[in-house]
FIDODO-823093 format. One record per residue (C-alpha): residue number from 1; x, y negated, z. Coordinates in pm, 1 decimal, decimal comma. Each point is the difference from the previous one (the first is absolute). Last residue first. Layout:
<rs>
(NUM (X Y Z))
...
</rs>
This chain:
<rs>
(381 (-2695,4 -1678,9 12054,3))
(380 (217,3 162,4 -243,4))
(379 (302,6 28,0 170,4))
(378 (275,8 -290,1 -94,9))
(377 (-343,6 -241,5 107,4))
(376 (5,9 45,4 330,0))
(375 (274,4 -187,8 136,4))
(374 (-183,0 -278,8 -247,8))
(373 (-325,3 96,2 226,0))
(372 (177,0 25,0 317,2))
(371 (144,6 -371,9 -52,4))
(370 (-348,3 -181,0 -83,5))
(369 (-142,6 187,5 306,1))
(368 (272,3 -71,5 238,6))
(367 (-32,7 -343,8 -101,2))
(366 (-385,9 -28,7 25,2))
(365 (28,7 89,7 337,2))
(364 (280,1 -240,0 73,8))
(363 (-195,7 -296,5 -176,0))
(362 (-337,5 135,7 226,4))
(361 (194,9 11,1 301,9))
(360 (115,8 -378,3 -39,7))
(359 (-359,4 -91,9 -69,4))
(358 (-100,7 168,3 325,9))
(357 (274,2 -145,5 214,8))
(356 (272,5 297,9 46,5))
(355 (58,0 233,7 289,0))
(354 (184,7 344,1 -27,0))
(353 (358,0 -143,9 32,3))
(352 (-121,9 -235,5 281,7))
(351 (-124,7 -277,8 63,0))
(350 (-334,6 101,2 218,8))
(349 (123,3 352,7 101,2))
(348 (-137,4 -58,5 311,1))
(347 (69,3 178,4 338,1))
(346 (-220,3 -71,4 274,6))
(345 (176,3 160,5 354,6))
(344 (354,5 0,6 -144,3))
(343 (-38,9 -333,3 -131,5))
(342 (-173,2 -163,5 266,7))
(341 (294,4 143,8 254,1))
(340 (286,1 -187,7 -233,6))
(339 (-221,0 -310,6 -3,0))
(338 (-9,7 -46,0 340,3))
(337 (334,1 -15,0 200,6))
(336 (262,3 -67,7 -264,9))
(335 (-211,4 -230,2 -265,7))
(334 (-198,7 -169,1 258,8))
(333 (274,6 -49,5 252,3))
(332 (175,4 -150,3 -325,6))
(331 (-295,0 -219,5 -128,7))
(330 (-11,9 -150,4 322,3))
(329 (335,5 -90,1 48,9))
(328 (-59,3 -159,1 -312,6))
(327 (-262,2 -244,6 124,4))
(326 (161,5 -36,4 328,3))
(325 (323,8 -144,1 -187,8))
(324 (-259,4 -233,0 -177,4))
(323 (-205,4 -142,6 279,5))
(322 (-321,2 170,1 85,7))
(321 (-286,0 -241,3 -97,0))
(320 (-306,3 229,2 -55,8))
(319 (-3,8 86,5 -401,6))
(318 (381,4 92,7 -55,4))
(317 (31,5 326,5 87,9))
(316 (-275,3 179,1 -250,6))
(315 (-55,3 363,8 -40,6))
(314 (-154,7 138,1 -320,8))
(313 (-79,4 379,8 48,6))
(312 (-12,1 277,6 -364,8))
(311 (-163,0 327,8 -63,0))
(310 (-312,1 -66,5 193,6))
(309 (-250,2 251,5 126,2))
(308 (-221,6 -278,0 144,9))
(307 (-129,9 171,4 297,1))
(306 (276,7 241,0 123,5))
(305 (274,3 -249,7 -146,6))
(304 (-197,5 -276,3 210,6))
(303 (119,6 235,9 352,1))
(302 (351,6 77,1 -160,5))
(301 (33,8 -367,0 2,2))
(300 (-99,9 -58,5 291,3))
(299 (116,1 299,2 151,3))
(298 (334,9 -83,7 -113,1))
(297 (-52,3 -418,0 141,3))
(296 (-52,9 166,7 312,8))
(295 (321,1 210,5 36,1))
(294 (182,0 -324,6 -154,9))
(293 (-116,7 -162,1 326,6))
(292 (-249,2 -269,0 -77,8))
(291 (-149,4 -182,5 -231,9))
(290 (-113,8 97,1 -398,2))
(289 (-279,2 -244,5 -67,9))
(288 (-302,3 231,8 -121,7))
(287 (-184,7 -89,3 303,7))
(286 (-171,0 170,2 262,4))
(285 (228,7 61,6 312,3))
(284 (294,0 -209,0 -108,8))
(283 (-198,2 -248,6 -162,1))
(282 (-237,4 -20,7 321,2))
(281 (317,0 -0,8 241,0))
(280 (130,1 -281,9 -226,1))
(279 (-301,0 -244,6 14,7))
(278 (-233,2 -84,3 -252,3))
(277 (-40,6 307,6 -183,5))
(276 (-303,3 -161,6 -205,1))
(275 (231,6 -86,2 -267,6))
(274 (-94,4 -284,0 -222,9))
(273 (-18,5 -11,3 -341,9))
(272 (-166,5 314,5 -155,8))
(271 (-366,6 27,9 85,4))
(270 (-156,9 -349,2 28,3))
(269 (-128,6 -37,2 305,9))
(268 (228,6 -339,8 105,9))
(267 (92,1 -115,6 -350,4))
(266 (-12,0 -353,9 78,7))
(265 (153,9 98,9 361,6))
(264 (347,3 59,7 -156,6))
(263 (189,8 176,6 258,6))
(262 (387,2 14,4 -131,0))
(261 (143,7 -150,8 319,1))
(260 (-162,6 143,6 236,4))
(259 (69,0 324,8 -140,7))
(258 (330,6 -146,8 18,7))
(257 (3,9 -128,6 377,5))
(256 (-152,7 349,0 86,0))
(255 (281,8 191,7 -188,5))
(254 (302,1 -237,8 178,5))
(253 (-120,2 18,4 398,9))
(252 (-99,7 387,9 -47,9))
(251 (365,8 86,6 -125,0))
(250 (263,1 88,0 246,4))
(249 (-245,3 124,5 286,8))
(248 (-254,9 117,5 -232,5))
(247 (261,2 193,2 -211,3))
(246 (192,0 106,8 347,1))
(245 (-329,4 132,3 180,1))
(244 (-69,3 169,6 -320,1))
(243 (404,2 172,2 -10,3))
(242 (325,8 -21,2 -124,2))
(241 (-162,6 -319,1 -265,3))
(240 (-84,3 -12,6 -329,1))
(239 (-174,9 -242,6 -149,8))
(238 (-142,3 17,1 -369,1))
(237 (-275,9 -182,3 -224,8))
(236 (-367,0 46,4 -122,6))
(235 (66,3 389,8 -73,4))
(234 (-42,9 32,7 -425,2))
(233 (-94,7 275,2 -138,7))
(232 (72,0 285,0 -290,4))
(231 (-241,0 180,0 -273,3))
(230 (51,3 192,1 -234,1))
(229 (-292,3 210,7 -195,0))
(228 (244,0 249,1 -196,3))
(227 (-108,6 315,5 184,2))
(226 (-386,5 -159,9 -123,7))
(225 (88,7 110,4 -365,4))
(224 (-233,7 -276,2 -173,5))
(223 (-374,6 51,4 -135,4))
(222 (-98,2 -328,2 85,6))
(221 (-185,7 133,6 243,2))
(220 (324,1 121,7 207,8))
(219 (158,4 -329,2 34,9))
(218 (-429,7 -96,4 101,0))
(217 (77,2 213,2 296,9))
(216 (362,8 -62,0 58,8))
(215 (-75,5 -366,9 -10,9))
(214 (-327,2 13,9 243,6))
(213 (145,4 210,7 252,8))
(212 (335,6 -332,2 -23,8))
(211 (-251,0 -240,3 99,8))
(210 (-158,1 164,3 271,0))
(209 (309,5 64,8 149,9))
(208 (80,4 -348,0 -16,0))
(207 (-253,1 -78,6 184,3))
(206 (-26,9 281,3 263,8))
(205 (375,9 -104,0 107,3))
(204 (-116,3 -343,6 141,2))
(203 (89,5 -307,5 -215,7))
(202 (298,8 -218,6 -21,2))
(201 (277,7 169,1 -202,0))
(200 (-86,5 305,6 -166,6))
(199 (43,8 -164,4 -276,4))
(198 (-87,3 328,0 -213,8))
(197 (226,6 48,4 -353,7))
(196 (-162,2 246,5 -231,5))
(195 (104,5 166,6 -289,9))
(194 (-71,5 -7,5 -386,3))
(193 (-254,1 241,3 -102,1))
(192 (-171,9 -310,2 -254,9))
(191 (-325,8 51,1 152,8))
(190 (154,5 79,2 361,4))
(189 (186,0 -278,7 5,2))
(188 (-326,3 -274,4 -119,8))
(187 (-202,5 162,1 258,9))
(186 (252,2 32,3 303,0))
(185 (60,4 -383,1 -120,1))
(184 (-395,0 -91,6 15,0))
(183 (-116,4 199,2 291,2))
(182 (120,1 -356,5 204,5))
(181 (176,9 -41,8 315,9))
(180 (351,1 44,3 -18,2))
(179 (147,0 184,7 -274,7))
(178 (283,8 -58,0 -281,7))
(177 (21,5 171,7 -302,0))
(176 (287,0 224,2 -92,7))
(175 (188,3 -66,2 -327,5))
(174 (283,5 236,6 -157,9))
(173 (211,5 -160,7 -224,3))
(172 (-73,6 7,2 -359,5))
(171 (304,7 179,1 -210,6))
(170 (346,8 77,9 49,9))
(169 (60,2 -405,9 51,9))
(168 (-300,0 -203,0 -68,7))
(167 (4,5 -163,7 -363,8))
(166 (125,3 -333,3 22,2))
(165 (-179,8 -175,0 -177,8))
(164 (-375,4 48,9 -67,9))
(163 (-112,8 147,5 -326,9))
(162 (-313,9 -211,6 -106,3))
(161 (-191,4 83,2 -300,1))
(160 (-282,6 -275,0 79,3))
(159 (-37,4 -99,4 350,4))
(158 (-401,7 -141,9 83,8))
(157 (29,7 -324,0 237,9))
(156 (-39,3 72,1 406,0))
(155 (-261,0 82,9 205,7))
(154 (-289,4 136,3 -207,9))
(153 (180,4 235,2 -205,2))
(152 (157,5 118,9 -374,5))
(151 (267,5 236,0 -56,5))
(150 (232,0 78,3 -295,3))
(149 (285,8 161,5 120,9))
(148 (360,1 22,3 -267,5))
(147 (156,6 236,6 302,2))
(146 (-142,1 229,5 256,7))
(145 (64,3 139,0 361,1))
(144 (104,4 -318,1 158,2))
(143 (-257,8 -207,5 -175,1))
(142 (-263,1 230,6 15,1))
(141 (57,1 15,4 402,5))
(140 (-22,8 -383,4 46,0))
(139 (-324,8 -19,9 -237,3))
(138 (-207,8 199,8 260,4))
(137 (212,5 -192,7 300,4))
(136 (-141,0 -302,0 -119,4))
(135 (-367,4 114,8 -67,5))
(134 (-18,5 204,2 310,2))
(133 (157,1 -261,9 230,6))
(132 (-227,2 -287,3 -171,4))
(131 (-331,0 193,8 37,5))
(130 (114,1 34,6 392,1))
(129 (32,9 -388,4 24,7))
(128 (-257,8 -125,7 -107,0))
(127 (-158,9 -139,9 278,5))
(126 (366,7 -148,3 12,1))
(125 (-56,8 -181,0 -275,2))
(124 (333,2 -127,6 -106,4))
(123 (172,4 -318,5 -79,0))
(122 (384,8 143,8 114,0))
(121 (-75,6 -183,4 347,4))
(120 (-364,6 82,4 8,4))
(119 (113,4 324,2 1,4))
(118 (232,4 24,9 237,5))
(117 (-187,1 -116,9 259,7))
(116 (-47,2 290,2 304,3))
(115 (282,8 188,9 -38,6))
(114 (-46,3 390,7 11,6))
(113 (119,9 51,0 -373,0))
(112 (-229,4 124,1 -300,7))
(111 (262,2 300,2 -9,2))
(110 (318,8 156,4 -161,7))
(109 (287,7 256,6 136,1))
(108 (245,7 7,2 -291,4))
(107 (264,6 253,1 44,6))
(106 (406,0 -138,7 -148,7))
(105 (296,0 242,9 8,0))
(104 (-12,6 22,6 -357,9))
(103 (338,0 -137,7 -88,6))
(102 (-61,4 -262,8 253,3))
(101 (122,3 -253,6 -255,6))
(100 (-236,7 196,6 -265,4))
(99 (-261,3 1,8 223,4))
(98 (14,1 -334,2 130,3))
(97 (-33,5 -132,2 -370,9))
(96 (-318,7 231,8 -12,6))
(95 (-128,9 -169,5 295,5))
(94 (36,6 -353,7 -159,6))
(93 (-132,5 88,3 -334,5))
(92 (-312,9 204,2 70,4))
(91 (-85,5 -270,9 316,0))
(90 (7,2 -260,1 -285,3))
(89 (-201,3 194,2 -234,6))
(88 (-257,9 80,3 292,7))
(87 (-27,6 -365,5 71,0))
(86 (-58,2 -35,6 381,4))
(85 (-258,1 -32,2 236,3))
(84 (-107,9 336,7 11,0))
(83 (322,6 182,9 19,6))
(82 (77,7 -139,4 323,6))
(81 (305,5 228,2 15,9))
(80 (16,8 141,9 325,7))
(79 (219,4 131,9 205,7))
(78 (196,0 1,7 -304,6))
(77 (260,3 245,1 -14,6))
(76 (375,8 156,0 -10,3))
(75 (135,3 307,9 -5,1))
(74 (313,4 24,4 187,9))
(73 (311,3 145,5 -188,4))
(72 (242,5 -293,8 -123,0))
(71 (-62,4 -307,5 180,0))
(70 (122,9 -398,9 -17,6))
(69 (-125,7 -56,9 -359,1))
(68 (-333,8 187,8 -7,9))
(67 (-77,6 -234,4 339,9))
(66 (75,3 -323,7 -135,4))
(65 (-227,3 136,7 -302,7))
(64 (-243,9 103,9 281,2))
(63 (10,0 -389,4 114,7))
(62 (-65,6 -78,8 -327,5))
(61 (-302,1 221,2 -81,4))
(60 (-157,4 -98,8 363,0))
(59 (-55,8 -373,0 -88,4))
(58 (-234,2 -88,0 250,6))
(57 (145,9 165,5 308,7))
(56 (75,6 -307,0 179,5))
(55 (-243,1 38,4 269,2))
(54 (-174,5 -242,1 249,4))
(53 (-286,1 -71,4 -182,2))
(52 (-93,3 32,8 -366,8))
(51 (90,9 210,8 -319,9))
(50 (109,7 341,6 161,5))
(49 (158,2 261,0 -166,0))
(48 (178,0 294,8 151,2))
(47 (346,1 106,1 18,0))
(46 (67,8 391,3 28,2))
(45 (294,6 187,6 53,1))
(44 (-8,9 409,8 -45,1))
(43 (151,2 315,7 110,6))
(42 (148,6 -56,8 330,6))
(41 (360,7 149,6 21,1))
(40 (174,5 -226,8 233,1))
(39 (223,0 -149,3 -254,1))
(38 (-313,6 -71,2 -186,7))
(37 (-181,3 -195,0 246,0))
(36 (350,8 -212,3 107,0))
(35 (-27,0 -86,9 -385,5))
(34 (-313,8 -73,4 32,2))
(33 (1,2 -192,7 357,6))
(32 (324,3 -252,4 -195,0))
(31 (-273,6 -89,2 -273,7))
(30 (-264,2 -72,4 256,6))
(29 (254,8 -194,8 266,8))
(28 (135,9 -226,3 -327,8))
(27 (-381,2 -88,4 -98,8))
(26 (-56,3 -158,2 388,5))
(25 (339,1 -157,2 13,3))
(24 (-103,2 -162,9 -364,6))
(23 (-376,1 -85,8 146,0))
(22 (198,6 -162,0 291,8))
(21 (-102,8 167,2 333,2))
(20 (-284,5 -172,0 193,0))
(19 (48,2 12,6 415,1))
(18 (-337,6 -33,1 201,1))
(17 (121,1 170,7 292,5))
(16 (-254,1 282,9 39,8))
(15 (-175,8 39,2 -288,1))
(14 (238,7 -20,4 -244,8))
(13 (-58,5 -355,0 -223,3))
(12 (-155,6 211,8 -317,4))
(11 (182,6 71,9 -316,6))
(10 (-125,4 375,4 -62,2))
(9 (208,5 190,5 -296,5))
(8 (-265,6 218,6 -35,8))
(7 (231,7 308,3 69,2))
(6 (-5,9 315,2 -34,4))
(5 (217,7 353,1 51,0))
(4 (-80,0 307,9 -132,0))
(3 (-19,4 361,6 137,5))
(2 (-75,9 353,5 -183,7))
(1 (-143,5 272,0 199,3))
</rs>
C-alpha cells in the first residue's frame, strides 16, 4: 500500500470555538504539512479544488507550484481537478507547467466535483454535466499526448493545429478519475484503462464497493490487462487516539460539532454530501473515517483493502479542526505506527520501477522495441 496526504484547504470557523485562521496562515500550514509529509515518507500530497464555500482550494495548480518548489521526492496531486468546468487547453498548460517544475512528480486525479454550484458559477449546465467531463477530459488527453490537434466540440470553440505549451515533463502524467456516487467516472476510467480514485469518504463501505466491481469489470471489457486496473481510496479524515475509549473521549465533542457543521439539508437524500455517521462511535464502528487506536485504524484499512483491493490510501488531518502541531503529530503516529504494518500486510508496487501510466508504458515499450531492432540489425534480422 501506497499513502497520500489531502487537503481541501477548508476555511470554516472550527467547530468548537469559532476561531478563523487567516487564508495566508491557512496556505502556510498546507505547504509546511507537505514537506513534513515527505520527510515522513508518505508517498503523495494532494490539494483539491473547490469553487464555493468554506474552502480556498480554488486555484489548486498554484498552490502545487508552491508545493513543487518547497519538495523534492513526494508525488504530488489533485484531489480533484474539476475537469469539467474548465478549459481543457488551459488545464493542458497549467498542469504541464507543474510537471516540468515538479520534474514529473505531478498525478492528476480529475472529476465533475462534489460541490453543489459550480456550474452555474462558470455558466454551466449542470444537467450536463457528465457530457461536459467526457468531452473536456476527451480533448485534455489528445492534447497532452499529441501536437498540431485539430478538434471540433460542443462545449468549447473548434482548435485548429494546436500544440499546447509546455509539453508535460517525460510524457503525459498519469490521470486517475475520481469516484463518489455516480457509474459515470468508473465508466469513463475504465474506457480509457486509466485508474480509479474512490472517495471513500461519506458513504457506507457497500457503496463504494459497488463502484469500484463495476470499474474492474467494464476495465476488463474494454479489452484492458485487468492486473493494471488501479484503484486507491480515500478515508473521510484521521484521529488517532491510544485507544476507542480515548478517540471518543478526546474527540467526540469536535467530529459531531463538524458534521454539524458541514450538514447541508438542501441536499438531504442526495447520495454524496452528507455523512450518515453522525456521531463518532457510528464513524468509528461503520464509517470509512479512520478513528481510533492505530490497531483499529490497521484493520480498517486492511479491512477496505480486502474489499476494494486498492494500491494506494489518502488520509486527511486537516478536515475536523485539530490545531496544526496536532495535525502533524498525526501524520507521524500515522506514518510510524500504521503505515509500516499496511505495507507489509498489502504490498503495492504502485510507483515503482515496474509501474508506469499506460501511455508512459507504451513510449517505454515502443523504446525497447525501436532499440532491439537497430541492436538487431548488425545480424540479419
Amino acid at each position: 500500500m501506497k499513502f497520500s496526504v489531502l487537503s481541501l484547504i477548508g476555511h470554516a470557523p472550527h467547530p468548537l470555538t469559532g476561531r478563523l485562521p487567516a487564508p495566508a496562515d491557512r496556505f502556510a500550514e498546507v505547504v509546511e504539512t507537505a514537506v513534513a509529509a515527505e520527510q515522513l515518507g508518505f508517498d503523495a500530497y494532494a490539494v483539491g479544488e473547490r469553487h464555493a464555500g468554506p474552502f480556498l482550494s480554488s486555484s489548486p495548480s498554484v498552490v502545487l507550484g508552491a508545493l513543487a518548489a518547497r519538495t523534492s521526492r513526494i508525488r504530488l496531486q489533485t484531489g480533484v481537478a474539476v475537469v469539467a468546468i474548465l478549459d481543457p487547453v488551459r488545464v493542458a498548460e497549467d498542469y504541464a507547467t507543474l510537471t516540468q517544475l515538479a520534474r514529473g512528480r505531478l498525478e492528476l486525479v480529475i472529476g465533475k466535483g462534489a460541490e453543489a454550484g459550480h456550474f452555474a458559477l462558470f455558466g454551466l449546465d449542470e444537467e450536463r454535466q457528465w457530457d461536459l467531463q467526457a468531452e473536456k477530459y476527451a480533448l485534455l488527453r489528445r492534447l497532452w499526448s499529441e501536437e498540431n490537434v485539430d478538434w471540433e466540440g460542443e462545449f468549447r470553440p473548434p482548435l485548429k493545429n494546436v500544440t499546447t505549451v509546455p509539453r508535460p515533463y517525460g510524457g503525459p502524467p498519469r490521470i486517475w478519475h475520481g469516484s463518489a456516487t455516480s457509474r459515470n467516472s468508473p465508466e469513463l476510467a475504465a474506457k480509457y484503462g486509466d485508474p480509479l480514485f474512490t472517495a471513500n469518504a461519506i458513504q457506507p463501505r457497500a457503496a463504494y464497493a459497488e463502484l469500484i466491481a463495476h470499474y474492474r469489470e467494464r476495465f476488463a471489457a474494454y479489452g484492458h490487462d485487468p492486473a493494471r486496473a488501479r484503484v486507491a481510496a480515500g478515508s473521510g479524515g484521521l484521529l488517532i487516539a491510544n485507544s476507542e475509549r480515548e478517540a471518543i473521549a478526546r474527540y467526540k465533542d469536535l467530529y459531531e460539532a463538524k458534521v454539524a457543521q458541514t450538514f447541508q439539508p438542501q441536499l438531504a437524500g442526495r447520495a454524496g454530501y452528507n455523512t450518515p455517521f453522525r456521531t463518532i462511535e457510528d464513524a468509528i464502528a461503520d464509517g470509512p473515517q479512520l478513528i481510533g487506536s492505530p490497531q483499529q485504524i490497521i484493520d480498517k484499512i486492511l479491512g477496505c483493502h480486502a474489499v476494494y483491493g486498492h494500491d494506494l490510501q489518502s488520509i486527511s488531518v486537516d478536515g475536523f479542526g485539530l490545531a496544526h502541531a496536532e495535525q502533524l503529530e498525526t501524520l507521524q503516529r500515522f506514518a510510524e505506527e500504521i503505515a509500516p504494518v499496511v505495507r507489509r500486510e498489502a504490498p503495492s508496487t504502485l510507483w515503482e520501477a515496474a509501474d508506469a501510466a499506460p501511455d508512459a508504458q507504451d513510449a517505454q515499450d515502443a523504446a525497447r522495441d525501436g532499440a532491439a531492432d537497430g541492436d538487431a540489425g548488425g545480424y540479419g534480422r
